[in-house]
Residue frames as qw, qx, qy, qz and C-alpha x, y, z in Angstrom:
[[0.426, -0.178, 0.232, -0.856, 24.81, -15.85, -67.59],
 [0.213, 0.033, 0.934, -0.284, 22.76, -18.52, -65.87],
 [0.483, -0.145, -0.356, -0.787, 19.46, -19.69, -67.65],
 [0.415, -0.090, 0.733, -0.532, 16.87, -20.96, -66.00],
 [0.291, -0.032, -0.789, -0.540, 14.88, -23.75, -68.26],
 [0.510, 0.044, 0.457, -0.728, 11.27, -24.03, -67.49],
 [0.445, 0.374, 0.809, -0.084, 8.60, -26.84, -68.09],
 [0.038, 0.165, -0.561, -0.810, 7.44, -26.01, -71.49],
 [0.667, 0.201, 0.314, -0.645, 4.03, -25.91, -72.93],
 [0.414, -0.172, 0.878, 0.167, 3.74, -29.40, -73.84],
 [0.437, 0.008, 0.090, -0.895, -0.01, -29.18, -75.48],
 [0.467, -0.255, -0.806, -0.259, -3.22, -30.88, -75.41],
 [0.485, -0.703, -0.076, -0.514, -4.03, -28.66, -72.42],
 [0.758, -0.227, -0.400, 0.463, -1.51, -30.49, -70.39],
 [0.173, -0.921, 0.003, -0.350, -0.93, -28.11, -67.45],
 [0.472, -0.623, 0.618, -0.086, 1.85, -30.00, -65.24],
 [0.865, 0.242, -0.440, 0.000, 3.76, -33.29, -65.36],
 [0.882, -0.467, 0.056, 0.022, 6.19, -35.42, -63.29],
 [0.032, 0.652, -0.757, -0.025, 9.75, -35.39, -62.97],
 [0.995, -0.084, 0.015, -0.050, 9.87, -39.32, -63.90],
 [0.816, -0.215, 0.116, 0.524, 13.85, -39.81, -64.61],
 [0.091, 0.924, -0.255, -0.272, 16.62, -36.93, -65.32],
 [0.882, 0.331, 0.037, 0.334, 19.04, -38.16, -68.12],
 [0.455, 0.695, -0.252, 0.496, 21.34, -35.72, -66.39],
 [0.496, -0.804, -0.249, 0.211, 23.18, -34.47, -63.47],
 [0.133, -0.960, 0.029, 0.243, 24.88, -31.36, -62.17],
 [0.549, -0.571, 0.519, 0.320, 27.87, -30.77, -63.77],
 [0.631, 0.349, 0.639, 0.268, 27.11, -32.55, -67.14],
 [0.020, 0.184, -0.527, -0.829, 27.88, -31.28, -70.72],
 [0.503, 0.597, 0.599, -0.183, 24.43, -30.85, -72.35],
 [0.255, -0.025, 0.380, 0.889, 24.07, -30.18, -75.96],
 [0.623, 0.220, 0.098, -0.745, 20.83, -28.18, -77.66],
 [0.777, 0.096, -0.364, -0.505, 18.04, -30.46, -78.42],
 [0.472, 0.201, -0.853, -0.097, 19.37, -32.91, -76.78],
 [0.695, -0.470, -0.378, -0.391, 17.18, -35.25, -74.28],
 [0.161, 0.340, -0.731, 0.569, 17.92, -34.57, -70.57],
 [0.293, -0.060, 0.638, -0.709, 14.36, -35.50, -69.13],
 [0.089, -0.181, -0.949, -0.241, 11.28, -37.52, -68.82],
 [0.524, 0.069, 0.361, -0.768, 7.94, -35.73, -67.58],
 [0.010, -0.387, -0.921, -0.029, 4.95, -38.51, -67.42],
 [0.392, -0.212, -0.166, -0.879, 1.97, -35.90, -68.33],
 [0.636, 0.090, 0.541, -0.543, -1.49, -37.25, -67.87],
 [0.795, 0.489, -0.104, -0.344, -1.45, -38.50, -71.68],
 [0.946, -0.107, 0.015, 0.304, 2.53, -40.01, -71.46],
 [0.675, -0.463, 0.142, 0.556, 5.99, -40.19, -70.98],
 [0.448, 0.884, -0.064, 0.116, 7.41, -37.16, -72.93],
 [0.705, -0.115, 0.069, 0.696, 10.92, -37.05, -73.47],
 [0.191, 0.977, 0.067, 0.072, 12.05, -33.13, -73.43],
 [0.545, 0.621, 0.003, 0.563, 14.99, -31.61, -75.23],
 [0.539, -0.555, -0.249, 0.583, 17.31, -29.14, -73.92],
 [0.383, 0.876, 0.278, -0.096, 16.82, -25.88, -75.21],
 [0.046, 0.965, -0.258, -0.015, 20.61, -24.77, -75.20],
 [0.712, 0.180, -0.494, 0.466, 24.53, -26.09, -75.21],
 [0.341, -0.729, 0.330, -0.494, 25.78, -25.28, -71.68],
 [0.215, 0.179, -0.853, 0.440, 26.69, -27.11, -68.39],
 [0.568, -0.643, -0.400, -0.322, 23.88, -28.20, -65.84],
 [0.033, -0.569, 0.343, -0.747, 24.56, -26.00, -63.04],
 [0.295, -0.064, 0.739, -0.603, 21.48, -27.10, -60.81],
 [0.319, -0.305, -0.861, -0.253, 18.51, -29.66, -60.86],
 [0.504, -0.123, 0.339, -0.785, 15.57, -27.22, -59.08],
 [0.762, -0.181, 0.029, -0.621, 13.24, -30.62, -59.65],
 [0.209, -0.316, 0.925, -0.027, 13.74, -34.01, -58.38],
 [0.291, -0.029, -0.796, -0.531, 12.55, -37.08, -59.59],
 [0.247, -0.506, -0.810, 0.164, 8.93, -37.78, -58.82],
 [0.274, -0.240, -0.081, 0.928, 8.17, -34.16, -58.44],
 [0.393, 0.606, 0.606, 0.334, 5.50, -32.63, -60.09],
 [0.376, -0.274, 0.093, 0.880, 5.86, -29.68, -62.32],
 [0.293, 0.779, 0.284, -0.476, 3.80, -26.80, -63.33],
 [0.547, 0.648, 0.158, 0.506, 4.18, -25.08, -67.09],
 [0.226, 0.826, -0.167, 0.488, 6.74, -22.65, -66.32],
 [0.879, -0.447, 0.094, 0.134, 8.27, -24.30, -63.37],
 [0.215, 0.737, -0.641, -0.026, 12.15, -23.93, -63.39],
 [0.966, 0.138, -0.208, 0.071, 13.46, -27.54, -64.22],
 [0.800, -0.266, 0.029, 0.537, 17.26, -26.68, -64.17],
 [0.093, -0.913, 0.212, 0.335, 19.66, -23.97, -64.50],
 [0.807, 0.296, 0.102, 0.500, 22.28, -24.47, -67.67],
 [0.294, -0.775, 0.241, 0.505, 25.62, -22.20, -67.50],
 [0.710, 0.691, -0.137, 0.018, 28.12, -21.71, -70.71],
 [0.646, 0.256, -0.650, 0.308, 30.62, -22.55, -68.29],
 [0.730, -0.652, -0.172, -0.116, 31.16, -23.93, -64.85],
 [0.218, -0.875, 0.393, -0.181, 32.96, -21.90, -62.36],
 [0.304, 0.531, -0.764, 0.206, 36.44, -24.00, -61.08],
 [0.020, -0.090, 0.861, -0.501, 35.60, -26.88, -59.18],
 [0.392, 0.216, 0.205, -0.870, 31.94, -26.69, -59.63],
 [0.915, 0.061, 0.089, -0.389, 29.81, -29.71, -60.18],
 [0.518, 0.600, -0.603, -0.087, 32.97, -31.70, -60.45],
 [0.337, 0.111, -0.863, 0.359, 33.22, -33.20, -57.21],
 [0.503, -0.544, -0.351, -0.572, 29.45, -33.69, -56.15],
 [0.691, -0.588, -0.305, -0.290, 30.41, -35.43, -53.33],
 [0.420, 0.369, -0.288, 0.778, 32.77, -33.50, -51.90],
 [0.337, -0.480, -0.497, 0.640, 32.36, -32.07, -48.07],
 [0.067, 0.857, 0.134, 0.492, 30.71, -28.44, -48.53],
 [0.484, -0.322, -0.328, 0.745, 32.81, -26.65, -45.68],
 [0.075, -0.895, -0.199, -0.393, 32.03, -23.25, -44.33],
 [0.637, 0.068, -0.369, 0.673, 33.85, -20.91, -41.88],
 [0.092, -0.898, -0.164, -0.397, 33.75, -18.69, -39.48],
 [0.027, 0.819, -0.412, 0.399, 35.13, -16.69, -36.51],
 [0.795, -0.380, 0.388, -0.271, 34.62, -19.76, -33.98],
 [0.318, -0.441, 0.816, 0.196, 36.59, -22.09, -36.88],
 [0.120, 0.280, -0.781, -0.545, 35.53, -24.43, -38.95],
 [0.551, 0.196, 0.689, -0.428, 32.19, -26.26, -39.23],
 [0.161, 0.007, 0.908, 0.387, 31.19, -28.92, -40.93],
 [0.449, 0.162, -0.302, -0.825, 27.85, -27.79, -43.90],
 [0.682, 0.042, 0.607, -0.405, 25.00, -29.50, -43.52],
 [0.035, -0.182, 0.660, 0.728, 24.30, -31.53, -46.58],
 [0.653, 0.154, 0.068, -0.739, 20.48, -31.18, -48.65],
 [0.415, -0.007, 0.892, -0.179, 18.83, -33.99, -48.28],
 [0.270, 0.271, -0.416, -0.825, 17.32, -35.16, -51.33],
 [0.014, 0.143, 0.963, 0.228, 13.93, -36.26, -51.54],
 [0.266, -0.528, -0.569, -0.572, 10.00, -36.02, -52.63],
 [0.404, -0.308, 0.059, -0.859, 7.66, -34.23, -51.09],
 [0.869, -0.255, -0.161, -0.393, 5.55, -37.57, -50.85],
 [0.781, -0.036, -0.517, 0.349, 8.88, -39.37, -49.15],
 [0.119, 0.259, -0.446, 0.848, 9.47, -36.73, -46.96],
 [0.461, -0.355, 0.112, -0.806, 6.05, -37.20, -45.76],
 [0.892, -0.175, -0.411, 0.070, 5.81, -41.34, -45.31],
 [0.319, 0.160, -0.593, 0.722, 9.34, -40.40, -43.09],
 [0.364, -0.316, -0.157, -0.862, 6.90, -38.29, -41.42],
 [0.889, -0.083, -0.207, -0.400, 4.26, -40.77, -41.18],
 [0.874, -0.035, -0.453, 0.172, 6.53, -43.51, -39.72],
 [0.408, -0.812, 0.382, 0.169, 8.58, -41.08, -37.18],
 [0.851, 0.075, 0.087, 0.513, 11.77, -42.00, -39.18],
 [0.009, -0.831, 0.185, 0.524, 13.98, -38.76, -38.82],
 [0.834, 0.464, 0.212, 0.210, 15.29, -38.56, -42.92],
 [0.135, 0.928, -0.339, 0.073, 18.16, -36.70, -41.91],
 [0.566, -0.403, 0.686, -0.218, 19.47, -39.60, -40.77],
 [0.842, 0.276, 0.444, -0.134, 18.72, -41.88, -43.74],
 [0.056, -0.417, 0.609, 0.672, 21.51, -42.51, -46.44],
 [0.565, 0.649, 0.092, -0.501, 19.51, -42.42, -50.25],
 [0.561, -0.126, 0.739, 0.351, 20.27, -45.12, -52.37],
 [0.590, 0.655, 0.462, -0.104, 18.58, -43.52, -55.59],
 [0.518, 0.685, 0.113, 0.500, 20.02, -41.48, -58.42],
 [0.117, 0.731, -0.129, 0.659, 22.63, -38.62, -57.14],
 [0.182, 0.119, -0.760, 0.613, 21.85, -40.32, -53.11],
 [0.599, -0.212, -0.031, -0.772, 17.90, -39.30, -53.40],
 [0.278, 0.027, 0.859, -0.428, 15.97, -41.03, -50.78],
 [0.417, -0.218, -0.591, -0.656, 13.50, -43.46, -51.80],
 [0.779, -0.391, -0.014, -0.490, 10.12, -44.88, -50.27],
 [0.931, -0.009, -0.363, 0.038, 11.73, -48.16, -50.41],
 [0.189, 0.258, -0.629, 0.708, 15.27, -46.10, -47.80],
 [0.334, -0.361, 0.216, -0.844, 12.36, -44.97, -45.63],
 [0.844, -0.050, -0.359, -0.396, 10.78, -47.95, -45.30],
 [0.801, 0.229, -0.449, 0.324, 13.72, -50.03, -44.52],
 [0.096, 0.386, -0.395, 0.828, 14.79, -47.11, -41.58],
 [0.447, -0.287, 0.430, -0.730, 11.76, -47.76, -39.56],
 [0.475, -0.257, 0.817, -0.204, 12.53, -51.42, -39.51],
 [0.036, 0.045, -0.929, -0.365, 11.16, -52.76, -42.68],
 [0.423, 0.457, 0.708, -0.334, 7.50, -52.48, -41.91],
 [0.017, 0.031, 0.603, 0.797, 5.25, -52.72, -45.14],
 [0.131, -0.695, -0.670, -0.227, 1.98, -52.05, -43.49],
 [0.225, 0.248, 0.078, 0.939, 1.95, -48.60, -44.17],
 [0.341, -0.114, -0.044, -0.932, -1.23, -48.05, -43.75],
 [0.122, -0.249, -0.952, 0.130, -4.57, -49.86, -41.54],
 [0.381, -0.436, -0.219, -0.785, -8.16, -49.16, -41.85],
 [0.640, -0.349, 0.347, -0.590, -10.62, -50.99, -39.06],
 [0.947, 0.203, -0.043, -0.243, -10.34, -54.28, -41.00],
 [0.888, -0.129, 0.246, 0.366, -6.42, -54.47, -41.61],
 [0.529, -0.273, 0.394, 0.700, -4.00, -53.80, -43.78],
 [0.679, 0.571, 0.442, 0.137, -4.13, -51.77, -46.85],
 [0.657, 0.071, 0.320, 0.679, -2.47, -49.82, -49.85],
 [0.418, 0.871, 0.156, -0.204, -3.09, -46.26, -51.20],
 [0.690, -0.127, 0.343, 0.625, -2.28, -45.46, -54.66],
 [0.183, 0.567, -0.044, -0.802, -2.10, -42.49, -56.08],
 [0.492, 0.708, 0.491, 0.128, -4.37, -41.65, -59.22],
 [0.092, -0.726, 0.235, 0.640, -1.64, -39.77, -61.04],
 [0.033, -0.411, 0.756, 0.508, -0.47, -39.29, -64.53],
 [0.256, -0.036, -0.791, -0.555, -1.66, -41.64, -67.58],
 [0.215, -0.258, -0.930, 0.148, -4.03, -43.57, -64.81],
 [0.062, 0.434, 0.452, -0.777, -5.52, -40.23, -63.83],
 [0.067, 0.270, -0.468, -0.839, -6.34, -39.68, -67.62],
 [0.268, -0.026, -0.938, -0.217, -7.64, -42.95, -68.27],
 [0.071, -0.450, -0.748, 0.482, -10.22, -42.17, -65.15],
 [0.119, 0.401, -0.181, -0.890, -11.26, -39.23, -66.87],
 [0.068, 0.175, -0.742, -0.644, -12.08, -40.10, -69.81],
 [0.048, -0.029, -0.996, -0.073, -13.68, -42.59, -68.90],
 [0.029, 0.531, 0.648, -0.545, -15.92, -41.09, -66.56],
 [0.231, 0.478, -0.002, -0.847, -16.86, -38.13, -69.09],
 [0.286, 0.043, -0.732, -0.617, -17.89, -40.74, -71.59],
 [0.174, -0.388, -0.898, 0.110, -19.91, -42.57, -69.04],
 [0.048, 0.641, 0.414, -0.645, -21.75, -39.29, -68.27],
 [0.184, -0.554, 0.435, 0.685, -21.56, -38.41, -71.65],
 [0.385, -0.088, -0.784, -0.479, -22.58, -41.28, -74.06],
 [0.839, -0.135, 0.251, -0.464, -26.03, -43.16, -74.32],
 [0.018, 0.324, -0.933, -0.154, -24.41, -46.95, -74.47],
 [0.877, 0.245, 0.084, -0.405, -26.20, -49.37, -76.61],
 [0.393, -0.418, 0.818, 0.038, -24.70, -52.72, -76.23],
 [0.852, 0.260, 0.011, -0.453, -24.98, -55.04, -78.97],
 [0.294, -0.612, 0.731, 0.073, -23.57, -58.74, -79.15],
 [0.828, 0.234, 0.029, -0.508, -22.97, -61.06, -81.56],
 [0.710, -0.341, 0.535, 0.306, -21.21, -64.36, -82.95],
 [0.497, 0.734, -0.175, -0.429, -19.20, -64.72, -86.00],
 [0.930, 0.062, 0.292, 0.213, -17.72, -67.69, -87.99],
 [0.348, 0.853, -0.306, -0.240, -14.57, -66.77, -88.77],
 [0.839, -0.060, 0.455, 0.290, -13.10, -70.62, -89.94],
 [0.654, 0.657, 0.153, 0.341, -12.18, -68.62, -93.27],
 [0.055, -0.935, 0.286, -0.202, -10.18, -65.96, -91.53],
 [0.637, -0.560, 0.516, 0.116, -8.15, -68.26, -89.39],
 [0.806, 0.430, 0.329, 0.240, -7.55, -70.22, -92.85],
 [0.211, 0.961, 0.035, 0.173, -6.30, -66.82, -94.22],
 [0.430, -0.852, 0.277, -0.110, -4.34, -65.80, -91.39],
 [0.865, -0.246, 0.398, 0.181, -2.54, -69.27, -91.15],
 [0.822, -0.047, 0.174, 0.541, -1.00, -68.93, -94.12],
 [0.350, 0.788, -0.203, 0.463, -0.05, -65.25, -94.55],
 [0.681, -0.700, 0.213, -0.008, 1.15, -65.68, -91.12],
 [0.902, 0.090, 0.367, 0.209, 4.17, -67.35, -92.72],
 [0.609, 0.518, 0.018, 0.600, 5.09, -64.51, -94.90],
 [0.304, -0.892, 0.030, -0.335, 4.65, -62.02, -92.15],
 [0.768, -0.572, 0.229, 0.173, 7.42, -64.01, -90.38],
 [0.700, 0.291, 0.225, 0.612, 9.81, -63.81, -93.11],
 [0.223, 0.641, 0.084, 0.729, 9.45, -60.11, -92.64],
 [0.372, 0.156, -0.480, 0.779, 9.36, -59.95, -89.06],
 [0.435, -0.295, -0.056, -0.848, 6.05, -59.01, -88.56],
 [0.167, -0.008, 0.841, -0.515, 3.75, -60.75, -85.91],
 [0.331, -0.062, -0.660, -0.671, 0.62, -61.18, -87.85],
 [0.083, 0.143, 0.694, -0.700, -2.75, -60.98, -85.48],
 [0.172, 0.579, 0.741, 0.294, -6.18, -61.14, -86.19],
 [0.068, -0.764, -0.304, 0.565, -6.29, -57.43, -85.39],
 [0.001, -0.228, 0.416, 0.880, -5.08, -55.83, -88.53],
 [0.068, -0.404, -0.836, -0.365, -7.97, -58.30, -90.50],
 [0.130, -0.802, -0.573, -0.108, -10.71, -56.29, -88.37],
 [0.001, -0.693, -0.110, 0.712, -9.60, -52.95, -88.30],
 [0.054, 0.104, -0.695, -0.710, -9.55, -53.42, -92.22],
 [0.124, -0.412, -0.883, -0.186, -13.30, -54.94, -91.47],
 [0.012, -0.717, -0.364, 0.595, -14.31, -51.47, -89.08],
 [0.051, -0.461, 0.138, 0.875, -13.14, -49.46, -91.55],
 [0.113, -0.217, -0.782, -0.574, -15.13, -50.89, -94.46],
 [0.126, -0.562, -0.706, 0.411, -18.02, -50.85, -92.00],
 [0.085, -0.605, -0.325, 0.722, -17.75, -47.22, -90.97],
 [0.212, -0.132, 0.574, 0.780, -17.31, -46.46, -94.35],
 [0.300, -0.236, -0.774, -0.506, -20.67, -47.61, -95.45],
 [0.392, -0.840, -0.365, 0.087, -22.42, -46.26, -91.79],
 [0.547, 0.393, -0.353, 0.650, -20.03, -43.39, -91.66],
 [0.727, -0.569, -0.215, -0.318, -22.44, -42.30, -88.34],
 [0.919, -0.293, -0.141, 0.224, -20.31, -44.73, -86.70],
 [0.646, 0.131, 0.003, 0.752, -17.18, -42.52, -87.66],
 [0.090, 0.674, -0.010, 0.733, -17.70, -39.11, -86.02],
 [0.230, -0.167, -0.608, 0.741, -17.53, -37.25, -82.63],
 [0.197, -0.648, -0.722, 0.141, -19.85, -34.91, -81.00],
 [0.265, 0.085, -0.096, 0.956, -19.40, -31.42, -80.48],
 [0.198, -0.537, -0.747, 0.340, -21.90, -30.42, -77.60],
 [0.025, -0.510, -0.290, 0.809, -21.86, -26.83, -77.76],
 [0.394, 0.238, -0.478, -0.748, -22.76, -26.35, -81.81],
 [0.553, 0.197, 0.515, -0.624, -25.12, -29.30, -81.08],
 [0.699, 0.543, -0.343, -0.315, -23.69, -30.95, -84.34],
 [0.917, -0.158, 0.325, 0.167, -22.14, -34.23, -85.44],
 [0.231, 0.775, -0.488, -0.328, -19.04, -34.09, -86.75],
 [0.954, 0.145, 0.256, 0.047, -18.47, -37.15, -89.49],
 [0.357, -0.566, 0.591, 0.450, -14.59, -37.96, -90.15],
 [0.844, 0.491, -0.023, -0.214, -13.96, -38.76, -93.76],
 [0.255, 0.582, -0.729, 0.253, -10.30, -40.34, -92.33],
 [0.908, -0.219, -0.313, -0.171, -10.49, -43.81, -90.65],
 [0.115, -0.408, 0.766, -0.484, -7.66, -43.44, -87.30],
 [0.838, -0.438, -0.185, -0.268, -8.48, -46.28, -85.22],
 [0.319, -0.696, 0.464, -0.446, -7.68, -46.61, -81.71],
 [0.809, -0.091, -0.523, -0.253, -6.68, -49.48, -80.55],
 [0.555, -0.704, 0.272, -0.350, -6.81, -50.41, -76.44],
 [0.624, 0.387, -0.657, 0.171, -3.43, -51.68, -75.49],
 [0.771, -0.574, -0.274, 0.039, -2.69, -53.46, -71.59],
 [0.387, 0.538, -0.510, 0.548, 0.31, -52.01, -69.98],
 [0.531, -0.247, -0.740, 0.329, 1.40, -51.71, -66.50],
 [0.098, -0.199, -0.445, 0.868, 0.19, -48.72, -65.78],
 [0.506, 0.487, 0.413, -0.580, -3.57, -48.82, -66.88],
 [0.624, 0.534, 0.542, 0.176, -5.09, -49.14, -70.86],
 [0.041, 0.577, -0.255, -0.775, -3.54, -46.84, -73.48],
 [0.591, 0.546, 0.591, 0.051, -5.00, -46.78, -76.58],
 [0.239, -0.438, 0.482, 0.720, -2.43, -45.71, -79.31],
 [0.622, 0.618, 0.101, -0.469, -3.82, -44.65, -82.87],
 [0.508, -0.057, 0.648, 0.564, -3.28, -46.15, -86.48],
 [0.362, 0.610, 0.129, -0.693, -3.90, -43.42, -88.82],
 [0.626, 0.503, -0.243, -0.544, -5.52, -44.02, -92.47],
 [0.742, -0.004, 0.657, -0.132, -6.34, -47.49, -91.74],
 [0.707, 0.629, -0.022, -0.323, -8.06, -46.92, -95.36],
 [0.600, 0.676, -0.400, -0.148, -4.89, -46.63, -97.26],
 [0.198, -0.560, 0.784, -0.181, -2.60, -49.21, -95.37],
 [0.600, 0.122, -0.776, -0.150, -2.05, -53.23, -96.57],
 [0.938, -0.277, -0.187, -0.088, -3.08, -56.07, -93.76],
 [0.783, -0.241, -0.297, 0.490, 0.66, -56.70, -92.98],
 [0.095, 0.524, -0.089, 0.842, 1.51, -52.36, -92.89],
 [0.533, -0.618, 0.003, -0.578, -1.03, -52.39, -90.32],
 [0.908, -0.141, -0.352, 0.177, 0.34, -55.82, -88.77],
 [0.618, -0.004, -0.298, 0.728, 3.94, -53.85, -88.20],
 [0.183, -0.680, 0.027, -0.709, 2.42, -50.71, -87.13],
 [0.767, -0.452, -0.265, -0.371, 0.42, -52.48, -84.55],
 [0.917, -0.220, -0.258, 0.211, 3.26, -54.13, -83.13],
 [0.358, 0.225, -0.283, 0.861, 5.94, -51.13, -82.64],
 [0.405, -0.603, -0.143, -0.673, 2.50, -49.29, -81.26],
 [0.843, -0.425, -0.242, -0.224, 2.47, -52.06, -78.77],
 [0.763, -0.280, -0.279, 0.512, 5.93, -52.38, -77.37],
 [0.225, 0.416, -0.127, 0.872, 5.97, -48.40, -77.19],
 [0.519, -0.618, -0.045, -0.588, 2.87, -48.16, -75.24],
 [0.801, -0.534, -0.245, -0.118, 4.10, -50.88, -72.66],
 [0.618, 0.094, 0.035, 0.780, 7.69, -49.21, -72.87],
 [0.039, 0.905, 0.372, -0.202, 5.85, -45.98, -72.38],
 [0.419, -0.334, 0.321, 0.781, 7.56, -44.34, -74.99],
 [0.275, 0.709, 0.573, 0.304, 4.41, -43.52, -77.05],
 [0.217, -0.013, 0.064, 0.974, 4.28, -39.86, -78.28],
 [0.340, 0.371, 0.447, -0.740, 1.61, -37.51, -77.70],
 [0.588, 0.341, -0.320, -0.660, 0.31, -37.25, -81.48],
 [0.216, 0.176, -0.943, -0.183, 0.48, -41.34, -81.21],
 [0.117, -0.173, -0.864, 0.458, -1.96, -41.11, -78.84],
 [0.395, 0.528, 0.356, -0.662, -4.75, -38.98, -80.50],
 [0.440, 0.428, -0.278, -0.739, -7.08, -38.76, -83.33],
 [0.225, 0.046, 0.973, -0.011, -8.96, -41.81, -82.97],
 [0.281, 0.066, -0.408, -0.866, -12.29, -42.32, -85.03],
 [0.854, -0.216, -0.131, -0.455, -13.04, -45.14, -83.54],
 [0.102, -0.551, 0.804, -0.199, -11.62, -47.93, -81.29],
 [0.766, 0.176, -0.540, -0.300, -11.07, -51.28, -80.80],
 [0.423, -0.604, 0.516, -0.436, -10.99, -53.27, -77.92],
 [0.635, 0.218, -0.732, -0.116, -9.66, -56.80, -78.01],
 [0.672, -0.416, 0.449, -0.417, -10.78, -58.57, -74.51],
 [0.971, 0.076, 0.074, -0.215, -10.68, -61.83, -76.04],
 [0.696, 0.362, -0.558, 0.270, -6.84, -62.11, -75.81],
 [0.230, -0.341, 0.708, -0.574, -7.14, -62.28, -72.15],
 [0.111, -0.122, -0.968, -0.187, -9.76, -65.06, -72.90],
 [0.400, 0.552, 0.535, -0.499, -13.24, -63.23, -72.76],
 [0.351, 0.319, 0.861, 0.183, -15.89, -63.62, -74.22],
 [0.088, 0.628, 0.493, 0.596, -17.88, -61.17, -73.84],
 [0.274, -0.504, -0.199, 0.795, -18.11, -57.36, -72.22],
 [0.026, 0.932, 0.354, -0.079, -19.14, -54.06, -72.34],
 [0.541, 0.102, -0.004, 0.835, -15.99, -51.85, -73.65],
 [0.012, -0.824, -0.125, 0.552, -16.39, -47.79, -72.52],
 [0.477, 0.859, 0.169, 0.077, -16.49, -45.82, -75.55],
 [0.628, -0.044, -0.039, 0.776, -13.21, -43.71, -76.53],
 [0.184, 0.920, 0.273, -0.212, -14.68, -40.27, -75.82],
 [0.468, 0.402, 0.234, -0.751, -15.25, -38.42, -78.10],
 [0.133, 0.039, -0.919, -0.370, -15.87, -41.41, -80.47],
 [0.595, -0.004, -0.145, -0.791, -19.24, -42.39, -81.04],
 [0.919, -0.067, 0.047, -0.385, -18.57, -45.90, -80.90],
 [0.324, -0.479, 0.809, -0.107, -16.59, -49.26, -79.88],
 [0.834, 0.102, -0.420, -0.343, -15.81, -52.71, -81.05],
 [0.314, -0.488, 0.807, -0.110, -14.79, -55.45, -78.69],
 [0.730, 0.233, -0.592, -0.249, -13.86, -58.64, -79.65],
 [0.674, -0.528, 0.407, -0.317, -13.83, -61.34, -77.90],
 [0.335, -0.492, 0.780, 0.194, -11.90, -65.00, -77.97],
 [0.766, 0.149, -0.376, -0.500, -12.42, -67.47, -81.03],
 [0.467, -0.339, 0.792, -0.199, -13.08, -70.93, -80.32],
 [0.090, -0.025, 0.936, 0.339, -13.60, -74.05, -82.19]]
């Protein structure tokens, strides 16, 4: 009997996601648990399981898609009729009393490509689909109506729209609900840190013997947390409707990583109990997951406070946006002689 697998409640109030890549197609052995999709929430890239052993009959979502909780994803059988996803790209053929006639075949692509076609007069029945399975991309549609790449012209000229989806739509959020949210009191100062760099230089040295990348970031999230410790103030959230502070007595800190699709800001939990180079190798798998977007939801919450490092892009100084619902932000900025 055919099952129909639906979008699962992911939580964190996540209510949809994208179809970003399918790690299957029709036809395929799938086993339970194993990973046949990617949905990009608003928070990240989740990787979701397959609830059953079976065959994958059909793919109801394509990629780029966006899905609802309880959306049917795909259809898994326990076996597939004779002939049946074996030769996808096989001729469908139909018949009737007049003879033979040749089955249209389903053109596969996004809503938002099916509208640029649209938007350019490019008929996409007419466009072969150089993506996964034959799916048409922006980049077929493009190319079909001669290669133009000014999509779009206001009074002035060219220009670009991009959608505010997913992580980037989050990241706008937030923001905005802290900026309406907190009062921000900016305070800036310098700090001699000729003894740290001293420090640094030479554990730097064993941290390479062990593989570890050794940054001045571990040294001052070990310096917040002593901090907060001793103002714990500094370590709690709001909670608007009881009109109370809540004060953590657990030191998570956020720290705000660059990727290519906007600032994530993966957590290291119980800073407290964790050595200078523990925090060193944390820091660094944190960092090539978040720009690998392969962070996990729980990686991505239960901050106490954050950290914002501006000063490896070489500022100096700046105004970092709180991490709502944190109370409060450090940015650093670049050292110099």
């Amino acid at each position: 009997m055919p099952f129909d697998f639906v979008l699962p409640d992911l939580g964190e109030g996540i209510t949809e996601g994208e179809i970003r890549r399918w790690l299957v197609k029709e036809g395929d052995a799938v086993n339970e648990h194993q990973t046949i999709l990617e949905v990009e929430t608003d928070k990240a890239v989740v990787e979701v399981p397959s609830p059953k052993k079976g065959f994958v009959q059909k793919i109801r979502k394509l990629e780029g898609e966006i899905a609802k909780v309880g959306d049917v994803l795909l259809t898994i059988v326990e076996k597939l009729d004779v002939g049946e996803g074996l030769v996808p790209s096989q001729e469908k053929k139909s018949f009737g009393v007049v003879g033979r006639l040749p089955e249209a075949e389903e053109v596969l692509a996004t809503p938002a490509v099916r509208n640029l076609a649209k938007r350019l007069s490019v008929d996409i029945e007419k466009i072969k689909g150089t993506g996964p399975a034959g799916r048409i991309t922006e980049d077929d549609v493009v190319k079909a109506s001669g290669g133009a790449k000014e999509l779009f012209k206001d009074q002035y000229g060219s220009i670009e729209r991009v959608p505010i989806k997913g992580v980037r739509r989050s990241i706008a959020k937030n923001l905005l609900a802290s900026m309406r949210t907190a009062a921000f009191v900016t305070g800036m100062d310098d700090a001699d840190v000729s003894g740290l760099w001293k420090l640094r230089e030479k554990e730097k040295k064993v941290a390479l013997k062990k593989e570890i990348k050794l940054t001045f970031l571990p040294f001052f999230m070990k310096a917040v947390q002593h901090a907060i410790k001793e103002h714990p103030m500094l370590n709690a959230s709001v909670d608007e409707q009881s009109e109370e502070v809540i004060v953590k007595k657990y030191y998570n800190i956020g720290v705000a990583v660059d990727t290519s699709e906007g600032l994530m800001v993966p957590v290291v939990k119980d800073v407290d109990k964790k050595t200078i180079l523990e925090l060193a190798k944390e820091l660094q798998e944190l960092s090539v997951k978040a720009k690998d977007r392969k962070l996990k939801l729980e990686e991505l919450k239960g901050s106490t406070f954050t950290i914002s490092n501006f000063g490896s892009f070489g500022g100096t100084y700046a105004t970092p946006i709180i991490n709502y619902p944190d109370v409060a932000i450090l940015g650093t900025g670049k050292i110099s002689d």
